[in-house]
C-alpha positions as CSV (number, residue, x, y, z in Angstrom):
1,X,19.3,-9.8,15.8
2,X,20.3,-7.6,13.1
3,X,18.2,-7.0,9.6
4,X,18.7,-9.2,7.1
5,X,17.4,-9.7,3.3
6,X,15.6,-12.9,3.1
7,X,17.7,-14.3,0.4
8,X,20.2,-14.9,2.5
9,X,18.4,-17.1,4.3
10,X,17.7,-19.0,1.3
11,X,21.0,-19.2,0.7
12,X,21.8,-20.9,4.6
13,X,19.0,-23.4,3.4
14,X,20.0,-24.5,0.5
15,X,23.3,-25.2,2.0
16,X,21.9,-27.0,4.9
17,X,19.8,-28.9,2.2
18,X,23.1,-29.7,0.0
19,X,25.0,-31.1,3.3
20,X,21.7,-33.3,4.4
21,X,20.6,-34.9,0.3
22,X,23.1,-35.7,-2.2
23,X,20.7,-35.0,-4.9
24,X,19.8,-31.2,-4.1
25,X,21.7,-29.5,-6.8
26,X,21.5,-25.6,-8.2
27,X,21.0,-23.7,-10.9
28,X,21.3,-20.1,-11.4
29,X,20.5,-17.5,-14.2
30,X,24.1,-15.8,-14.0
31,X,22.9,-14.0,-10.6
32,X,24.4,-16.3,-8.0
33,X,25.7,-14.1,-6.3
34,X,22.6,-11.8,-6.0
35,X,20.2,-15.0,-5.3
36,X,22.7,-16.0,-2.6
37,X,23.3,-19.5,-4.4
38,X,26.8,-19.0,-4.5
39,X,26.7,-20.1,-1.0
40,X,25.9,-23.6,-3.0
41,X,28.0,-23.3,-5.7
42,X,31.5,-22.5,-3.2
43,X,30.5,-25.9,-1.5
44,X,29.4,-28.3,-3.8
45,X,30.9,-26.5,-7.4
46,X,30.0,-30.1,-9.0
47,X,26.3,-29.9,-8.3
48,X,25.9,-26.4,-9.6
49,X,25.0,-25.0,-12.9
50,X,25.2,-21.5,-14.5
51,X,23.0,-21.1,-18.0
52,X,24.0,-17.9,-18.4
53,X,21.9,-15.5,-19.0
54,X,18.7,-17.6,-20.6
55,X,15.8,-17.7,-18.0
56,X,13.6,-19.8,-20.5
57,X,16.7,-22.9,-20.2
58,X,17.3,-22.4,-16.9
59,X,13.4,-23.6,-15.8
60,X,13.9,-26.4,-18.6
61,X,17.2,-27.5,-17.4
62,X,15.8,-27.9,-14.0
63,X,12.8,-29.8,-14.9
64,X,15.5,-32.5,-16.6
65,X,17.2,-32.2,-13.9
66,X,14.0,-33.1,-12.0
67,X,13.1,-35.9,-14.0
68,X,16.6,-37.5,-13.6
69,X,16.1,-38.1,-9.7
70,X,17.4,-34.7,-8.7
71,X,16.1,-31.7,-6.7
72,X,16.8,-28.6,-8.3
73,X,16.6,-25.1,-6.7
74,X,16.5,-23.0,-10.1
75,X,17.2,-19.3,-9.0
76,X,17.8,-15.9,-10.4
77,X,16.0,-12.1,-10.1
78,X,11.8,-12.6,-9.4
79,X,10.9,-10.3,-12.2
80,X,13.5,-12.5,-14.9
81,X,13.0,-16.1,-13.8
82,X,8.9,-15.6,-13.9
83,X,8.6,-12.6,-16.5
84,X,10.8,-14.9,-19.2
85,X,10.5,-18.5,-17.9
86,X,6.5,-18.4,-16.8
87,X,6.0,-20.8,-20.1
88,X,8.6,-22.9,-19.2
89,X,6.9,-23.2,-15.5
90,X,3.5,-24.2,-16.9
91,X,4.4,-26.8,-19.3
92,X,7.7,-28.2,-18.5
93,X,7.0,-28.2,-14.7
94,X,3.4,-27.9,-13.6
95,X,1.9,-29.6,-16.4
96,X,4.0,-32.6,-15.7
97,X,4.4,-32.1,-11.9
98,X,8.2,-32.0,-11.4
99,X,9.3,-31.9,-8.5
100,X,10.9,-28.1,-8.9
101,X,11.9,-25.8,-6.5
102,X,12.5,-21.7,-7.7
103,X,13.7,-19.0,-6.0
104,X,13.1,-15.5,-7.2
105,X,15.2,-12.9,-5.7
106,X,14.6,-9.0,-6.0
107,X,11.2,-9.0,-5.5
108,X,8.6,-6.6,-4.9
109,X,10.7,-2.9,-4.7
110,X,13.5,-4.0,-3.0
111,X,15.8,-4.2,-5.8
112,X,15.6,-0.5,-5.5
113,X,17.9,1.8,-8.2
114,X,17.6,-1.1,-10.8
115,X,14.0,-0.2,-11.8
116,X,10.6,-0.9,-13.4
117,X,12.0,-3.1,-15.9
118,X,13.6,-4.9,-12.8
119,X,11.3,-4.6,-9.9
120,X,9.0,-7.7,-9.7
121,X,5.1,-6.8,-8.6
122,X,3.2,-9.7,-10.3
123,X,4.3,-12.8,-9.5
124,X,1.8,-13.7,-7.4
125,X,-0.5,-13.1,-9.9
126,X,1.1,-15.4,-12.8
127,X,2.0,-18.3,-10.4
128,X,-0.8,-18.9,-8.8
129,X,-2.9,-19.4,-11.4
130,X,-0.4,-22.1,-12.6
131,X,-2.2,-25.5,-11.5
132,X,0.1,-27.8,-8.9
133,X,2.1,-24.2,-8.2
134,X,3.1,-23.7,-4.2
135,X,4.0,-20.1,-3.8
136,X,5.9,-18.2,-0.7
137,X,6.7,-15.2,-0.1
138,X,8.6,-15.3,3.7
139,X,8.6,-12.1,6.0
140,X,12.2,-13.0,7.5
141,X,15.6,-14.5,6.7
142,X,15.2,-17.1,9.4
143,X,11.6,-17.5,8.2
144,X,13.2,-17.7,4.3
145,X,15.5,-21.0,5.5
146,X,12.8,-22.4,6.8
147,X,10.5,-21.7,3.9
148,X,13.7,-23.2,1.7
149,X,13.9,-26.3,4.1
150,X,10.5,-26.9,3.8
151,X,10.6,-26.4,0.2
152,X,12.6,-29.4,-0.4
153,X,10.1,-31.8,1.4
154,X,7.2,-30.0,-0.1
155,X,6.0,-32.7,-3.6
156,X,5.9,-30.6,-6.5
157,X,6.8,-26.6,-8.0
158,X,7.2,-24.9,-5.4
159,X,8.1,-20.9,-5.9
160,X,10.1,-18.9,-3.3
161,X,9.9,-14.8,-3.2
162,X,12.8,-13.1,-2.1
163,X,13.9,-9.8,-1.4
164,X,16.8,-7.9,-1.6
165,X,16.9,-4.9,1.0
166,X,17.5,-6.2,4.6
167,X,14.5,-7.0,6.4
168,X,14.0,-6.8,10.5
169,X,13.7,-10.5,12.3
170,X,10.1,-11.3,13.6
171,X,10.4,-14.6,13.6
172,X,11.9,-16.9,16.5
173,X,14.6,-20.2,15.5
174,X,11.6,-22.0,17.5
175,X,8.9,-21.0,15.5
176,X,7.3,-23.6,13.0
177,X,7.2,-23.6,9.3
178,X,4.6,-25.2,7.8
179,X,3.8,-25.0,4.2
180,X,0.2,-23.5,3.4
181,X,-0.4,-23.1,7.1
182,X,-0.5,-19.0,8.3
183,X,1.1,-18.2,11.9
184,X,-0.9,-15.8,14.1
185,X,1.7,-13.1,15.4
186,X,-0.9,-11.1,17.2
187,X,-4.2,-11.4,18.9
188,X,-7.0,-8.9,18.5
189,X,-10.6,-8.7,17.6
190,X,-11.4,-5.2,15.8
191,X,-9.7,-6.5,12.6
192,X,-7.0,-8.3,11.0
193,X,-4.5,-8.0,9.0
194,X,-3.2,-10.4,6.8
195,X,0.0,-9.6,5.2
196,X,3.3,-11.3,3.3
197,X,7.1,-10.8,3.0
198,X,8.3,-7.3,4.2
199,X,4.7,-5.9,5.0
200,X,4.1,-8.3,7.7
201,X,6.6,-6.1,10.0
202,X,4.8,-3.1,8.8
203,X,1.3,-4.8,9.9
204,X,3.1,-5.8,13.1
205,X,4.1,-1.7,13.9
206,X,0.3,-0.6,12.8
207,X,-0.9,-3.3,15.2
208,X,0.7,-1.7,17.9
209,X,-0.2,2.1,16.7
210,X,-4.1,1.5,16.6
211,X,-3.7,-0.5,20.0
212,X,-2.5,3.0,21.5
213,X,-5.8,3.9,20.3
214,X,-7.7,1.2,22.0
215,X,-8.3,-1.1,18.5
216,X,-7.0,-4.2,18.8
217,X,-6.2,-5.7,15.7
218,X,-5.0,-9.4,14.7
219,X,-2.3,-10.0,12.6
220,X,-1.9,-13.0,10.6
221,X,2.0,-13.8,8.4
222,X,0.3,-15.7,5.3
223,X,3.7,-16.9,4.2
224,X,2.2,-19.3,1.4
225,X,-0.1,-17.2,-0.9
226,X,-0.9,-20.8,-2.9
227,X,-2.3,-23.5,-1.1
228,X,-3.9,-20.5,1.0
229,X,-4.6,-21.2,4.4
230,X,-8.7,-21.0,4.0
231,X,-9.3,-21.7,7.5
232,X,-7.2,-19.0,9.2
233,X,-8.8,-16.5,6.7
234,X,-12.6,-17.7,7.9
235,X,-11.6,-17.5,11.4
236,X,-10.7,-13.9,11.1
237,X,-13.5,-13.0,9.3
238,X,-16.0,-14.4,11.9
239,X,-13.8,-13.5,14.8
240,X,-12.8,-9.5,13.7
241,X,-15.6,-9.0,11.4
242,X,-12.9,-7.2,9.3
243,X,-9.5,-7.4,6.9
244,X,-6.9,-5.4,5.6
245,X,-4.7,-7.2,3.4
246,X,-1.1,-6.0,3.1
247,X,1.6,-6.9,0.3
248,X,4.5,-5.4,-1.6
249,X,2.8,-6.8,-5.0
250,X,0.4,-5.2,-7.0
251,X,-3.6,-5.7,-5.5
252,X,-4.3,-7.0,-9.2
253,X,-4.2,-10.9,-8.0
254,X,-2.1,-10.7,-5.2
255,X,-2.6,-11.8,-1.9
256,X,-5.4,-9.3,-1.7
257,X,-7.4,-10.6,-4.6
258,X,-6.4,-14.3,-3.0
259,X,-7.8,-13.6,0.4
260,X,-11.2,-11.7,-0.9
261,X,-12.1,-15.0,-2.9
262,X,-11.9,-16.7,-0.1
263,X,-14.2,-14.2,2.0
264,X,-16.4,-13.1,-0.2
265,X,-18.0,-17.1,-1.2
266,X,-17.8,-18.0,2.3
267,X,-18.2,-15.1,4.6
268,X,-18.2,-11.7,3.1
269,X,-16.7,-9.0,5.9
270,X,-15.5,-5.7,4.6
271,X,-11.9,-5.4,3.3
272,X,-9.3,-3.4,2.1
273,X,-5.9,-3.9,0.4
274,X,-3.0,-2.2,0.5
275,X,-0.6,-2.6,-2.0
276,X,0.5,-1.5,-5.5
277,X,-2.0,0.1,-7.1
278,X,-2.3,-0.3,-11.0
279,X,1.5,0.7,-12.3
280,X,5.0,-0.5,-12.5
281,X,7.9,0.1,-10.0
282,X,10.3,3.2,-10.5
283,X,13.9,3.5,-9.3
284,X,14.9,5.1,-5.7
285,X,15.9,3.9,-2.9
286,X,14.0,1.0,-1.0
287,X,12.9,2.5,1.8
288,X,11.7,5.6,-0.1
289,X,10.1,3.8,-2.4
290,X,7.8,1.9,0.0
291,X,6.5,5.2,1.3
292,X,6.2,6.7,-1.8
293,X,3.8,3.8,-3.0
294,X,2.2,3.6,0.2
295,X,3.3,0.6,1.8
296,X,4.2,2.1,5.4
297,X,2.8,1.4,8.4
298,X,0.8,4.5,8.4
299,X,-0.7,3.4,5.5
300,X,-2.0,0.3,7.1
301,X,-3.4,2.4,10.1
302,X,-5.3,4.8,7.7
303,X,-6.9,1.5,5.6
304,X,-8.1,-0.1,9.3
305,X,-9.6,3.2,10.2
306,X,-11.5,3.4,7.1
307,X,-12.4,0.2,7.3
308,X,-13.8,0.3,10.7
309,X,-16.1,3.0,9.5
310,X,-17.7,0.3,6.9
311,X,-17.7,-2.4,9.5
312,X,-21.2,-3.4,10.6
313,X,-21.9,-2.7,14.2
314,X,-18.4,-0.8,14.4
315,X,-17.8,0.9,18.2
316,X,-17.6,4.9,17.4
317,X,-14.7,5.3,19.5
318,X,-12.9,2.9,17.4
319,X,-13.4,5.2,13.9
C-alpha cells in the first residue's frame, strides 16, 4: 500500500462519520483543504462551516455547536488551532465537557518549508494538561480513520494530531482501534520502545536493525498519549527492564515526559527519549529535517545501545 499522510485518513473518517450521523458537522480555520475536511464540506456543504481565519472562534463555534446536539470536528493546522485557540479548549470545552472533537493537521515537522512559526512540537504538552482532554497522535492513515471513527464515539474533547508528509502503512484494515489502549507491533525482551505518529515506523526499522545484532526489542504504537495506556507501559518495564521513548514533539512534556511519570512512581527502569530537544522547528524538507533533528531510525538504535549499557544486569554482548 502506498504512503500516505495521516490527514487523509481523517478526512475518509469524517466522511464515513457524515454518511452514518446526521449531526456530525465541520468546521474549519480557512485550511480545508490542507486538513482534508473538504472531503466533508464537497458532501454535505450544509453541515460545514468556514470562520475564516480566527482559531479562537473556530473552538467556540464548535463548542455551541456542541451544546446544540451536534458533533463538531473543528480542524485547521496543529500549531494554529492549539497555539491560538488553547484558551478556548480549556474553558469553553474541557471545563464544561463538550462533546468536541479537533483535528490538528501539520504537525510535528511535517509541514516542512512553512517553518518554525508553523511547525507544531508542543501540543502534547498543552493538551494534556487540559483536564477531560483525549489526545492522539495516529502512526498511519488507515490508523488516522480509525482514530477519527473512534473519535466520534469517544464522550468528551477529544484532540487528533495529524501530519502532512506521507507516511508508510503499518497498520492492517483488521487491526483494532481502541482509544487509550496501546497495540504491541513487536515482541522482544531487551527493551522497548514506545513511540507515536511517524516515529512508530522508525522504531519498527530500529527493531529490526538491533535484532541483526541479536537484541530483541519490543515495540509498542501508543496512539493515545492522554488517557495513557498505564498497564502496557508497567508491562514493558517489568518485562524488558528498559524504554526508549520516540516522538516527533519536543521531550519537554511529550510522550516521553508522559511515559517516565508513569515509570518512575511505579517501576523505575532506565529510559531514554528521543525527540526534539529544547528548540523550535526550521524550514527544509521533511525528510531532511527529521534527520537533521535526530529522529531517524539510527537514532533510535544509538539511544537502545546506550541505554543497555545503564540497564541493570545488561548481557555484554548486547552493549
Amino acid at each position: 500500500m502506498a504512503n500516505k499522510p495521516t490527514r487523509d485518513g481523517f478526512g475518509e473518517g469524517l466522511v464515513e462519520l457524515g454518511k452514518s450521523n446526521p449531526n456530525v458537522v465541520a468546521l474549519s480555520g480557512d485550511l480545508e483543504d490542507s486538513a482534508r475536511a473538504i472531503w466533508f464540506k464537497q458532501q454535505f456543504p450544509d453541515r460545514f462551516f468556514s470562520v475564516g481565519i480566527a482559531e479562537q472562534d473556530l473552538v467556540g463555534t464548535a463548542a455551541g455547536l456542541a451544546m446544540a446536539g451536534k458533533l463538531p470536528f473543528a480542524c485547521s493546522f496543529s500549531q494554529f488551532l492549539v497555539g491560538k485557540g488553547l484558551e478556548q479548549m480549556r474553558l469553553a470545552v474541557c471545563y464544561q465537557r463538550l462533546n468536541v472533537k479537533m483535528a490538528g493537521s501539520h504537525g510535528g515537522l511535517s509541514v516542512g518549508a512553512d517553518g518554525a512559526t508553523a511547525e507544531a512540537l508542543e501540543e502534547f504538552a498543552h493538551l494534556r494538561c487540559l483536564p477531560h482532554m483525549t489526545v492522539i497522535c495516529p502512526c498511519d492513515a488507515l490508523e488516522a480513520k480509525k482514530a477519527t471513527i473512534a473519535a466520534a464515539a469517544h464522550p468528551g474533547p477529544v484532540y487528533l494530531r495529524l501530519g502532512r508528509n506521507p507516511v508508510p502503512i503499518i497498520t492492517k484494515p483488521e487491526d483494532p482501534f481502541t482509544v487509550g489502549a496501546a497495540s504491541q507491533l513487536r515482541a522482544g525482551q531487551d527493551l522497548t520502545f514506545i513511540a507515536t505518529g511517524v516515529l512508530v515506523a522508525h522504531a519498527l526499522e530500529a527493531a529490526e536493525q538491533l535484532a541483526r545484532e541479536g537484541i530483541e526489542a519490543r515495540v509498542l504504537n501508543l496512539h493515545t498519549i492522554k488517557p495513557i495506556d498505564q498497564a502496557a507501559i508497567l508491562s514493558a518495564a517489568r518485562e524488558t527492564g528498559a524504554i526508549v521513548t520516540a516522538e516527533e514533539h519536543t521531550i519537554l512534556g511529550g510522550l516521553g515526559g508522559a511515559v517516565a511519570e508513569v515509570v518512575v512512581q511505579q517501576h523505575p527502569v532506565p529510559m531514554r527519549m528521543v525527540g526534539v530537544m529544547d528548540r523550535f522547528g526550521t524550514s527544509g524538507d521533511p525528510a531532511e529535517l527529521l534527520k537533521a533533528f535526530h529522529l531517524m531510525p539510527e537514532d533510535l538504535v544509538k539511544a537502545a545501545k546506550d541505554l543497555l549499557r545503564a540497564k541493570p544486569h545488561a548481557c555484554g554482548s548486547k552493549t
